[in-house]
MARFI-310752 format. One record per residue: residue in three letters; y, z, x of N, C-alpha, C in turn. Coordinates in steps of 0.2 Angstrom, whole numbers, plus 5000, padded with zeros to 4 digits. Each point is the difference from the previous one (the first is absolute). Layout:
<pts>
ALAYZXYZXYZX/...
</pts>
This chain:
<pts>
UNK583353765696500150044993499549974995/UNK500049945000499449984995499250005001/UNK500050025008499349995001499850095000/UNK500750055000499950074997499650014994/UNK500549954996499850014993499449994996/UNK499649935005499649974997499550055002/UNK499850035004499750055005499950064994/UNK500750024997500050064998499749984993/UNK500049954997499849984995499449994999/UNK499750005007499449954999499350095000/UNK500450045005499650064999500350034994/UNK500550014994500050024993499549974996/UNK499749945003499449964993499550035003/UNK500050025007499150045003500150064996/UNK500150025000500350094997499749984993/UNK500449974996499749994995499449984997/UNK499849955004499349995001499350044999/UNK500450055008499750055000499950074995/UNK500550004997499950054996499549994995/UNK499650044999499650024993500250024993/UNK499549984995500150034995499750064998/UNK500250064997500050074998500150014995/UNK499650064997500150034993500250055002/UNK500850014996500350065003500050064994/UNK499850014993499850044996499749964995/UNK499550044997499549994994500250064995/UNK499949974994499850074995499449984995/UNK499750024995500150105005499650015007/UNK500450045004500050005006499250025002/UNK499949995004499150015002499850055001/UNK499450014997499650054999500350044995/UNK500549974994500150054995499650004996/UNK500150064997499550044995500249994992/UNK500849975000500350024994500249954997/UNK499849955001500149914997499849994994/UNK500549994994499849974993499649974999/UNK499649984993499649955001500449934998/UNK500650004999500449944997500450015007/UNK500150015005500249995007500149945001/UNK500549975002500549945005499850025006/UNK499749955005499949995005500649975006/UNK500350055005500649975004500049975006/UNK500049965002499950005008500749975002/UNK500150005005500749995004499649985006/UNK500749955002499749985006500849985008/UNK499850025004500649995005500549935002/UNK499649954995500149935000500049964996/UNK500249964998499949974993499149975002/UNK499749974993499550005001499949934997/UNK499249965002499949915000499750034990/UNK500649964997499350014993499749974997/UNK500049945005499349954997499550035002/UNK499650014992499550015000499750105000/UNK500750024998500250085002499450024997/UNK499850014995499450034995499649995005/UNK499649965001499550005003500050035006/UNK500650035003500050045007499950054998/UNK500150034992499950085000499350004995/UNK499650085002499449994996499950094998/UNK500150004992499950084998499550004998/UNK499450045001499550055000500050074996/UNK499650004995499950094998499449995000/UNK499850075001499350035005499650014991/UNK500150014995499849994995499849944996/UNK500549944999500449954998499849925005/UNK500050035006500049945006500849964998/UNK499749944999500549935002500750034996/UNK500650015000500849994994500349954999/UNK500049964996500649965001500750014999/UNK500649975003500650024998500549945000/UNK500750034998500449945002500350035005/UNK500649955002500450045006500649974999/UNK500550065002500949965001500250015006/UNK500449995001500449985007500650024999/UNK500450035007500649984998500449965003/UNK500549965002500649975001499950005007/UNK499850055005499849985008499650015001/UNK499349984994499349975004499750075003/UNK500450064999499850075004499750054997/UNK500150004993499650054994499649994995/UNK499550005000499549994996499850034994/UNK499850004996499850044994499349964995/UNK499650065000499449974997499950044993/UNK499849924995500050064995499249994998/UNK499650034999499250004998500049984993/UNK499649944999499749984994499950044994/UNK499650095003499650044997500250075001/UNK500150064997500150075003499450015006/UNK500150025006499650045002499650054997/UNK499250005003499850064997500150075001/UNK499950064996500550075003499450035006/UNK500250035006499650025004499949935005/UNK499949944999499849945004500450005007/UNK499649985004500449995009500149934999/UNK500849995001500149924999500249985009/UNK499649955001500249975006500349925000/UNK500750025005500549934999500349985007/UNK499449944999500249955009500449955001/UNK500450005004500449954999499649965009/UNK499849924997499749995004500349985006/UNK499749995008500250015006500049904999/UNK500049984995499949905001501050014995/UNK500350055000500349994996500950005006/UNK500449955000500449985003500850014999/UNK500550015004500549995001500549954997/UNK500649994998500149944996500249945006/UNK500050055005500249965009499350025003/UNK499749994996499250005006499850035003/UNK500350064998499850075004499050034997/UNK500150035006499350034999500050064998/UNK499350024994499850054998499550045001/UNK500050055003499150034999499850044995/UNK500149984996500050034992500150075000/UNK500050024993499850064999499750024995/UNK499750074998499650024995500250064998/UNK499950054994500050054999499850034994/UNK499950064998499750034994500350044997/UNK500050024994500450054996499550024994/UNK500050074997499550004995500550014994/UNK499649994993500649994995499750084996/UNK500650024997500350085001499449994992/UNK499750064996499850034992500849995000/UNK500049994991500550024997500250054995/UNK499450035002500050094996499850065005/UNK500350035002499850095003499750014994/UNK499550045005499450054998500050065004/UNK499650064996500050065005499549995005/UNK499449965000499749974993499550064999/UNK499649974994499650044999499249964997/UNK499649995003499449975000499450014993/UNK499849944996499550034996499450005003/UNK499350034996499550015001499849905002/UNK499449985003499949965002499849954994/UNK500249934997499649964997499349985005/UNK499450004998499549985004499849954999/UNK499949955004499449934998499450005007/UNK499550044997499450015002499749945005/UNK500149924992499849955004500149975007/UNK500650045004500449945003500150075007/UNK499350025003500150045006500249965006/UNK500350025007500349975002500250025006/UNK500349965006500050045007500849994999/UNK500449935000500550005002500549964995/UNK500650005000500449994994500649955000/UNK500349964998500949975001500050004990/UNK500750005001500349974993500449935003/UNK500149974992500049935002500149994993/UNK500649954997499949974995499849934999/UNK499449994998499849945002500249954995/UNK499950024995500449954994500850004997/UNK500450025002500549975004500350064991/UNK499950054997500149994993500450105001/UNK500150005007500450055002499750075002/UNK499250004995499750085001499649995007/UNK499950065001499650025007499349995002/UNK499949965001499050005000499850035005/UNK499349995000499850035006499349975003/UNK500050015007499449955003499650055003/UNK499350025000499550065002499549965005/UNK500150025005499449995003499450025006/UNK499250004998500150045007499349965002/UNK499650025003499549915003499649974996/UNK500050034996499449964995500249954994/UNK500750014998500449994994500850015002/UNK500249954996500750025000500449974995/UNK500150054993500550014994500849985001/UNK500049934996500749994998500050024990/UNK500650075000499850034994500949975000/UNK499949994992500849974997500150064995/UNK500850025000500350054998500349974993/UNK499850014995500450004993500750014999/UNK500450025003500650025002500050084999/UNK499650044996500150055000499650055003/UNK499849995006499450025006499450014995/UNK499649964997499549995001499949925001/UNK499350025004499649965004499449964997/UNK500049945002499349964998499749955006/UNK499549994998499749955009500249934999/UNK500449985003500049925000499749965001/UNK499750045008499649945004499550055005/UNK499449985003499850025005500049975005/UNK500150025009499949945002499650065007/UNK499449965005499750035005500550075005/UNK499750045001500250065003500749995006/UNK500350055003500350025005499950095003/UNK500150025007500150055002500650015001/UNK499950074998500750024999500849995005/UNK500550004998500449995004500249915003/UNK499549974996499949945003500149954992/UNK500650004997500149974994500950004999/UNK500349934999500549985000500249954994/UNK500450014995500349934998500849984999/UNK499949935002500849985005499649954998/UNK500449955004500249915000500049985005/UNK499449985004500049995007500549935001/UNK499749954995500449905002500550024995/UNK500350064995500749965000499949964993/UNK499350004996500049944995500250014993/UNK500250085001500250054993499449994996/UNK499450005001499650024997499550085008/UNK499750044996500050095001499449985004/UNK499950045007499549985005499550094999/UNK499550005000499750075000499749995007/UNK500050045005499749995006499350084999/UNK499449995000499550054999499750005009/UNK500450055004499649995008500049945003/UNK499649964999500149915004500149944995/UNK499950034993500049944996500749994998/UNK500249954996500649994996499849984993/UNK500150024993500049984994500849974997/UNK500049955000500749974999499949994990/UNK500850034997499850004994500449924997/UNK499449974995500149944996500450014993/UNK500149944998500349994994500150064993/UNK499050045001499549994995500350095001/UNK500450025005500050075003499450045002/UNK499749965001499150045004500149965007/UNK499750055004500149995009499549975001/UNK499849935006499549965000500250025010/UNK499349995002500050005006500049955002/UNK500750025007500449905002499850015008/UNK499349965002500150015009500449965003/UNK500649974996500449985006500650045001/UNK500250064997500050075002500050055004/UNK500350035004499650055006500550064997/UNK499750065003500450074998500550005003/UNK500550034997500950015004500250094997/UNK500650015004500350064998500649975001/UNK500150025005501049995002500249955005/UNK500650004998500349925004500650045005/UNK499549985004500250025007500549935006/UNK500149964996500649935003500450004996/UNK500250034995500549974997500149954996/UNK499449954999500049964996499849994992/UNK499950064998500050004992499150014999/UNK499749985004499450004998499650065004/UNK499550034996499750075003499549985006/UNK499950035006499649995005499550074999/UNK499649995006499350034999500350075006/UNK499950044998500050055005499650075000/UNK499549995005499350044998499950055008/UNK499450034999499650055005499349995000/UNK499949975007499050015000500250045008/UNK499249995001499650025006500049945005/UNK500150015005500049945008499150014997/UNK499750035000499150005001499950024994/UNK499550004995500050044995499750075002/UNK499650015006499950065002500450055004/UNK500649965003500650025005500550064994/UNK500350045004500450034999500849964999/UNK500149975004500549944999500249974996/UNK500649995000500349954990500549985002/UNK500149954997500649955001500449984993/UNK500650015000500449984994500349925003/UNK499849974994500149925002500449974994/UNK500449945000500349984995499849924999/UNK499749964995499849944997500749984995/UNK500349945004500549984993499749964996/UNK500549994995500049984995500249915000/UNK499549974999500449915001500349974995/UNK500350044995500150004994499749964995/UNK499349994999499750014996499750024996/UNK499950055005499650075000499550015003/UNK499849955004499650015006500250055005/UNK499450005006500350055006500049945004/UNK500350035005500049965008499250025002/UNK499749945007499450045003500550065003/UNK500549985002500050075007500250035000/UNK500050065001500250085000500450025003/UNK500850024999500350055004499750065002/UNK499850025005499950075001500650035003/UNK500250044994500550065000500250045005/UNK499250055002499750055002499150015001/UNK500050045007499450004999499850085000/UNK499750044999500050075001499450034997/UNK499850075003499450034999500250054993/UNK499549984996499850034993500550014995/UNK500249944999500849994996499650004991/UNK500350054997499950034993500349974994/UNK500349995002500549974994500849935003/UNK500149974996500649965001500450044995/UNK500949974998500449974995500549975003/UNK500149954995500749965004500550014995/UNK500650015005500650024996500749995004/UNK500549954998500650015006500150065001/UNK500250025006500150075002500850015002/UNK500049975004501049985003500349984996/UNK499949954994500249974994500649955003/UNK499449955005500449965003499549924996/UNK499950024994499449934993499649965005/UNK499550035006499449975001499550075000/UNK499649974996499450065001499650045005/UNK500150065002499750035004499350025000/UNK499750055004499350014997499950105003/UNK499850024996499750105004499350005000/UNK499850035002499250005001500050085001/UNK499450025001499650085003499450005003/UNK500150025006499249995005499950064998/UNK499350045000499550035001499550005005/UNK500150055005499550005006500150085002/UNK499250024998499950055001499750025006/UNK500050085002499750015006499250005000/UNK499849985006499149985000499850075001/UNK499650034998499750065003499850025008/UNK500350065001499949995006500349975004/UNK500749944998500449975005500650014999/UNK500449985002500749994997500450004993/UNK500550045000500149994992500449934999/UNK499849994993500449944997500650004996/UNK500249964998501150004996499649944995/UNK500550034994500249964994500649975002/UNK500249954996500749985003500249954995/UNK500650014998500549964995500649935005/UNK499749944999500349935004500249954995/UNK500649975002500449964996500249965005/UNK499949944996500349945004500449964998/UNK500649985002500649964997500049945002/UNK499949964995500049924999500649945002/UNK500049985004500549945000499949944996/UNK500649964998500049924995499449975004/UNK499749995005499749985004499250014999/UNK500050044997499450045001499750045005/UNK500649995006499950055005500050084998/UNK499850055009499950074997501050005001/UNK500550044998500450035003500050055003/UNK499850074998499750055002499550044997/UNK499550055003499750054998500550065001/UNK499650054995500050074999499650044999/UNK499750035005499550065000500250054999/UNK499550054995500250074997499250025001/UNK500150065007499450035001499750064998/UNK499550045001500150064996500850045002/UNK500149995006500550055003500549984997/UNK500249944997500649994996500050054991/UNK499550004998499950064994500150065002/UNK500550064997500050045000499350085000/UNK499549984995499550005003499649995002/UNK499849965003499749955006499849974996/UNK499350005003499749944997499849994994/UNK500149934992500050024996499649994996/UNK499549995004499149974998499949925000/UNK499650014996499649934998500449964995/UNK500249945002500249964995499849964996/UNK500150004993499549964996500249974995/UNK500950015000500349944996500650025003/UNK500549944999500649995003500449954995/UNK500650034998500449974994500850015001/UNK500149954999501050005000500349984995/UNK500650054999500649994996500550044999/UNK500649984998500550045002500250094992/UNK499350045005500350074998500550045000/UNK500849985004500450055001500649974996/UNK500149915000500549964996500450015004/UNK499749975009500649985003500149935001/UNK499649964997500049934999499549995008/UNK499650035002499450005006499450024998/UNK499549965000499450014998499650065003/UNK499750044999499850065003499249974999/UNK499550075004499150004999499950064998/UNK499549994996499650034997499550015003/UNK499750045006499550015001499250064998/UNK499749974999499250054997499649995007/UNK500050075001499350025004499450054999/UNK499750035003499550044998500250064999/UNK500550015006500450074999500650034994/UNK500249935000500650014995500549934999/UNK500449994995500349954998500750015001/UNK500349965002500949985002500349965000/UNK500750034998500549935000500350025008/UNK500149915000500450025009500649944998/UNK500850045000500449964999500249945004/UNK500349954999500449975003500550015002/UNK500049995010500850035000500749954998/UNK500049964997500349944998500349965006/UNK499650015004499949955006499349965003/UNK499550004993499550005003499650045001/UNK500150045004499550035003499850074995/UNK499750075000499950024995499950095006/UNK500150034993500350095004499150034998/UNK499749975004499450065000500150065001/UNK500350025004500150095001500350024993/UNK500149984992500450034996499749954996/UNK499150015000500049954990499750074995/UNK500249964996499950064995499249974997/UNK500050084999499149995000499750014992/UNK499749994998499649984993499850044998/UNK499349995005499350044999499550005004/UNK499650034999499550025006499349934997/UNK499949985005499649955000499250034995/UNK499649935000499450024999499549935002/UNK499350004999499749965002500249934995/UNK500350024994500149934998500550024994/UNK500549955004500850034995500349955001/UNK500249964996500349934996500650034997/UNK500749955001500750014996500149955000/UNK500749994991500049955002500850024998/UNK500849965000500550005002500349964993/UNK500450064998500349984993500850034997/UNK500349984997500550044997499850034993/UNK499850075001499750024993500450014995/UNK500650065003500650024996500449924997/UNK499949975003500849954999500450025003/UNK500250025004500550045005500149985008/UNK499849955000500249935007499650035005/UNK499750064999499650045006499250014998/UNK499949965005499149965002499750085001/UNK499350004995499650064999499350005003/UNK499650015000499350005004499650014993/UNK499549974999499350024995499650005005/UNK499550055000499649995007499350054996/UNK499349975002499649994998499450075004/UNK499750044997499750055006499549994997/UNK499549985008499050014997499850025007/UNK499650065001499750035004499549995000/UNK499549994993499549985002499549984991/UNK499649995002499949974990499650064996/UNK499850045005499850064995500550065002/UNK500849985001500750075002500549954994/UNK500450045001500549984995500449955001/UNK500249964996500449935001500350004995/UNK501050005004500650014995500449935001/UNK500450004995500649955001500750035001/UNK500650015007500350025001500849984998/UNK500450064998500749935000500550045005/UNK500449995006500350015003500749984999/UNK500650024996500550014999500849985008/UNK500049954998500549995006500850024998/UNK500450065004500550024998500549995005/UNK500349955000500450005006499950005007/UNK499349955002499749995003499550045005/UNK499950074995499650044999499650024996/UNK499250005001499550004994500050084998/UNK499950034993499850044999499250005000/UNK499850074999499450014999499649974997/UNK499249974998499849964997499850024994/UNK500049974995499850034992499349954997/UNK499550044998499349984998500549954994/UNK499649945001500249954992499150024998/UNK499549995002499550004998499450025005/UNK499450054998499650005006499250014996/UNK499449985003499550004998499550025006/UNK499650074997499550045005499549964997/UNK499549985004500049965005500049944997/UNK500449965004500549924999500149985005/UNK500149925001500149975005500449954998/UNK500649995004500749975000500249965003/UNK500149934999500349955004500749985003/UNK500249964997501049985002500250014990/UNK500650015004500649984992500549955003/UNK500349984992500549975002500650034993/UNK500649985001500450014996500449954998/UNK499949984991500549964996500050044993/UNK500649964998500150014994499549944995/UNK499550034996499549984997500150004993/UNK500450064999500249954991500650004997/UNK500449975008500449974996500850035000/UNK500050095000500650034997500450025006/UNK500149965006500250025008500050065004/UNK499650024999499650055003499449995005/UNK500050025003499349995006499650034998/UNK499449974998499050044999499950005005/UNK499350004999499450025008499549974997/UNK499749965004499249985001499750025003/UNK499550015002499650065004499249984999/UNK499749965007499350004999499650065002/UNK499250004995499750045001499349985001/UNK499550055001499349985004499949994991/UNK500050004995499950004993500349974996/UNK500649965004500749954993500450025003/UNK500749954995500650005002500550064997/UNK500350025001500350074998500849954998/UNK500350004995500749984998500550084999/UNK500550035004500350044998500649994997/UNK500350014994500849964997500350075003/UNK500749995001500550035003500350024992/UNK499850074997500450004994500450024998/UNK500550055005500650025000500549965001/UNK500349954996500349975002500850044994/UNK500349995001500650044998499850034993/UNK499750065004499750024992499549984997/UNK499849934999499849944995499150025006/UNK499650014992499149975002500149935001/UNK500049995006499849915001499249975003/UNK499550064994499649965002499849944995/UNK499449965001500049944996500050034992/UNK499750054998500149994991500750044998/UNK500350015005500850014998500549934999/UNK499649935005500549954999499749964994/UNK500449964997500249954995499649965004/UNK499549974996499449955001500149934999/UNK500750014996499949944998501049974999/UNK500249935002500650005000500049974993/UNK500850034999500250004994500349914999/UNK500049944994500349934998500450014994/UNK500749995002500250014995500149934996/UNK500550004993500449944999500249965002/UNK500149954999500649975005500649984995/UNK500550005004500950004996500449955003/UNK500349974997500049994992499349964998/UNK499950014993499349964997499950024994/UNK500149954996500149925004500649985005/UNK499849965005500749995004500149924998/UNK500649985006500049915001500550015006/UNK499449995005500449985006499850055005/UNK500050065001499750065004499750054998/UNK499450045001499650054998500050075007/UNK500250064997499550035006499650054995/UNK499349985006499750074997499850065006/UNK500350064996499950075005499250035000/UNK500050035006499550025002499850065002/UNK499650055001500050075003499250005005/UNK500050035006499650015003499950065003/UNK499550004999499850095002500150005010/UNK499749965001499949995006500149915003/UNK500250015006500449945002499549955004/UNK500049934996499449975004500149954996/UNK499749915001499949945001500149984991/UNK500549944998499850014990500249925000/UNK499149984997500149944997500149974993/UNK500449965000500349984993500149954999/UNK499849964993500049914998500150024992/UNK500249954999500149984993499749924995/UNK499750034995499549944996500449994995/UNK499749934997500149994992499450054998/UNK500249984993499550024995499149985002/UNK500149955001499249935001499850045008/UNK500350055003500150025006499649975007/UNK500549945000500249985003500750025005/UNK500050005008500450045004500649954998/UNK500650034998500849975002500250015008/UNK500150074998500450005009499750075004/UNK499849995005499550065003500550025009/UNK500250084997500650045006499750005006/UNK500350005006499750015006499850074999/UNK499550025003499750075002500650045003/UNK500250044996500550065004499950065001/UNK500150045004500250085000500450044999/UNK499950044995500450034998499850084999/UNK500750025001499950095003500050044993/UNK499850055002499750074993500849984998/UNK499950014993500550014993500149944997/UNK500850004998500049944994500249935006/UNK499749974997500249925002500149964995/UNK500149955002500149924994499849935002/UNK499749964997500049935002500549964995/UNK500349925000500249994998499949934999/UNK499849974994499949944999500549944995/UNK500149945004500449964995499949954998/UNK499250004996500049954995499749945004/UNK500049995008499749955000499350005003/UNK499749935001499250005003500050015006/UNK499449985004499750025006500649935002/UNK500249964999500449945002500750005000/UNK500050064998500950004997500449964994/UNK499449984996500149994993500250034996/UNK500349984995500250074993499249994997/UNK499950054995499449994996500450024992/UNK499649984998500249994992500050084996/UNK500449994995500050084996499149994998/UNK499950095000499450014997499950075003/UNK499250034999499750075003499849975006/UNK500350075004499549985008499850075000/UNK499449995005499750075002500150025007/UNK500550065002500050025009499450045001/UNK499649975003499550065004500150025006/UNK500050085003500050035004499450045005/UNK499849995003499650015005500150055005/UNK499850075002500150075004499450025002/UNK499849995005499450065003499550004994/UNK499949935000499349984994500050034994/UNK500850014998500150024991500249934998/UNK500149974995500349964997500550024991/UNK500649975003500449984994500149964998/UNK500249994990500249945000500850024994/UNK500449984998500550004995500149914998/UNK500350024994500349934997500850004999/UNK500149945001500749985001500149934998/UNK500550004996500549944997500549985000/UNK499949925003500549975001500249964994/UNK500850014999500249974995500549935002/UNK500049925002500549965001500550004997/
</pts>
């Protein structure tokens, strides 16, 4: 009997052993479209979890913003997490949230991490209805990102295309000025993230990296290597790229370089995949089981005279491992119409809001969405279709309306003496309408867009390069209200402060037109600094700080005038205030 027991005992600790740690839900749930910018982050997990050292197993990401800080609670069995950000998310921003594969069990259970994304919802519906274009002549350009570099909440924007590449800083109220210059990039080849994790902002220009200093100007850092996405799980972004086996070969290989967590690469290359005339990548979980997959599109046309050729839509699903799990080939005869041409960009995200990341496919013939069957795999005989291709049509993937549903801005150039427009495709329940001209020029030549709110009133603009400057479109329909820049309030409002003269507590209120970063300290007369507030953020309308009476030490200071200065998007306030003992 006791040698039953021991026995049964002793296979109950294997069991145990053996079991893993899981993340059994997240919020907001992956690939949602409809995330606040003041969002709690949830994670749950099938085990109680080790939380020494819990912070550092998990790392939030905005595609805008880079690094987040947060705090985190727990609760009572070690099983529910909640993350609260330091900061609001930016409106439109793709926030990605790892919880790393180093992160353990509170029984020593193993993790293969996870990851996922969510983008944070506008806080204003729009019809919308677009202004004519602000132009800045100076600043022509191939390729575009938004990106708040100075941390003071407005949209900036990075321009670049080989010769030159514009980091332009936004006033808060979408206007633009140059910050900085730094050497060129080709299009499609410009990222800023945080490769080592340092919380200072990495600008990757094609091979190089600009890491930004103290001073907010990018210096070039070669101990640096370019990254995109974090394909192990461990918090930090790896390199996942497309060349040529020969640079003369028709042959290409998608390869993966990780990340050492410095921000280095490894020498050695995963190779993924090897295949004939691969067009494009995107990586995106597709099963939404939080390890990054990857889609690609071959292009092989028939030789004249010989055999015909097939385009073809391949997805490959990734394991913790870095191994392949499976492919997924989607050949012409999977398309409804056959074949669906030449492919020349390939994008994902969740179009339909069934928490499954879909693709966006551009080809020569025509543009598609192809759903996700919320198994992975994806319903090529049923995507819904866009528009008819052309030699060179560029989109890019936004919520215009405010209304949780991802829209298309898509960009049409045929050629530089034909006409070249700016498109906006309307997403209605995961069906596009018709497209509607925002702007066109006979003859013009048009590059990418992007969409953010640029000054400020939560609504989604457009930036839009051209062979001639940058094109700003404001979204000015916003509940009825002109919201382009000479309709907002330029300047935040300082009021009193109450009681004053006080003895013992003071607050003073305050109004913002628009919500973004406010510095504030307090002098004697002789001005010299008493007590200097930490940098906070603070959202459009009235706020308050609250001061009492003592120094930068936590000393009382003596009855007299003191002066609060205010600091906002490079206005400055000041008021006087009297302490009475």
């Amino acid at each position: 009997m006791f040698i039953k027991m021991l026995v049964g005992s002793i296979l109950c600790i294997s069991l145990l052993v053996a079991q893993s740690l899981q993340v059994t839900s997240v919020f907001p749930p992956p690939n949602s479209n409809s995330a606040s910018s003041n969002t709690q982050i949830q994670i749950d997990f099938n085990l109680p979890v080790d939380t020494v050292g819990l912070k550092q197993q998990l790392v939030v990401l905005g595609s805008m913003r880079a690094l987040y800080d947060f705090d985190i609670t727990i609760d009572a069995d070690l099983q529910h997490l909640i993350l609260h950000p330091a900061i609001p998310f930016l409106i439109g921003e793709i926030v990605q949230v790892t919880v790393r594969s180093t992160l353990f069990g509170s029984s020593g259970e193993n993790f293969d991490g996870f990851n996922w994304n969510f983008r944070i919802q506008p806080t204003l519906s729009t019809s919308p209805n677009f202004s004519s274009p602000i132009i800045y002549s100076q600043f022509p350009s191939l390729n575009i990102i938004p990106a708040d570099i100075n941390d003071d909440g407005a949209i900036d924007l990075i321009l670049s295309d080989p010769s030159i590449t514009h980091i332009l800083v936004n006033d808060g109220m979408g206007n633009f000025s140059l910050h900085q210059n730094l050497p060129g990039a080709f299009t499609n080849k410009i990222w800023m993230l945080d490769g080592d994790l340092d919380d200072k902002r990495d600008l990757v220009l094609v091979s190089d990296v600009y890491e930004q200093a103290n001073d907010g100007f990018f210096y070039y850092d070669s101990t640096l290597q370019p990254v995109n996405s974090d394909m192990n799980n461990d918090g930090f972004p790896d390199l996942v790229f497309l060349n040529n086996i020969f640079s003369s070969d028709s042959l290409y290989y998608i390869g993966i370089r990780i990340n050492d967590g410095t921000g280095g690469l490894s020498n050695q290359v995963d190779t993924i995949v090897v295949d004939s005339n691969i067009g494009d990548l995107t990586v995106g979980d597709f099963n939404n089981d939080g390890i990054a997959d990857i889609a690609y599109y071959t292009s092989i046309f028939a030789i004249p005279g010989g055999v015909g050729g097939h385009n073809s839509l391949r997805v490959v699903y990734m394991a913790s491992n870095g191994d392949t799990l499976y492919r997924n080939i989607y050949n012409e005869a999977s398309f409804p119409s056959g074949d669906p041409g030449m492919g020349f960009r390939i994008l994902s995200a969740d179009f339909n809001n069934d928490g499954f990341a879909d693709i966006l496919l551009q080809t020569n013939f025509e543009d598609l969405v192809i759903f996700n069957d919320t198994h992975g795999g994806f319903l090529t005989m049923n995507p819904e279709y866009i528009s008819s291709g052309d030699l060179y049509h560029w989109s890019t993937i936004g919520d215009i309306t405010g209304d949780s549903w991802l829209d298309l801005v898509s960009n049409f150039d045929i050629s530089i003496v034909e006409k070249s427009s700016t498109v906006y495709f309307k997403n209605e329940a995961g069906q596009f309408a018709a497209g509607v001209e925002i702007y066109q020029e006979d003859p013009g030549t048009v590059y990418t867009s992007v969409i953010a709110d640029f000054n400020g009133d939560g609504a989604q603009d457009i930036a839009t390069t051209w062979f001639n400057g940058l094109y700003i479109h404001f979204n000015r329909n916003v509940q009825g209200v002109d919201a382009s820049p000479a309709s907002v309030p330029r300047q935040f409002t300082l009021y009193q402060n109450f009681p004053n003269p006080f003895n013992g507590n003071t607050i003073i209120p305050f109004y913002l037109s628009t919500s973004g970063f406010v510095n504030s300290a307090i002098y004697d007369l002789n001005g010299r600094e008493v007590v200097k507030f930490r940098r906070q953020w603070f959202p459009v309308g009235e706020n308050q700080l609250r001061w009492d009476g003592t120094n930068q030490t936590g000393k009382e200071v003596s009855s007299g005038i003191y002066l609060w200065k205010f600091e906002f998007r490079g206005i400055s306030k000041t008021i006087k205030i009297v302490l009475l003992r």
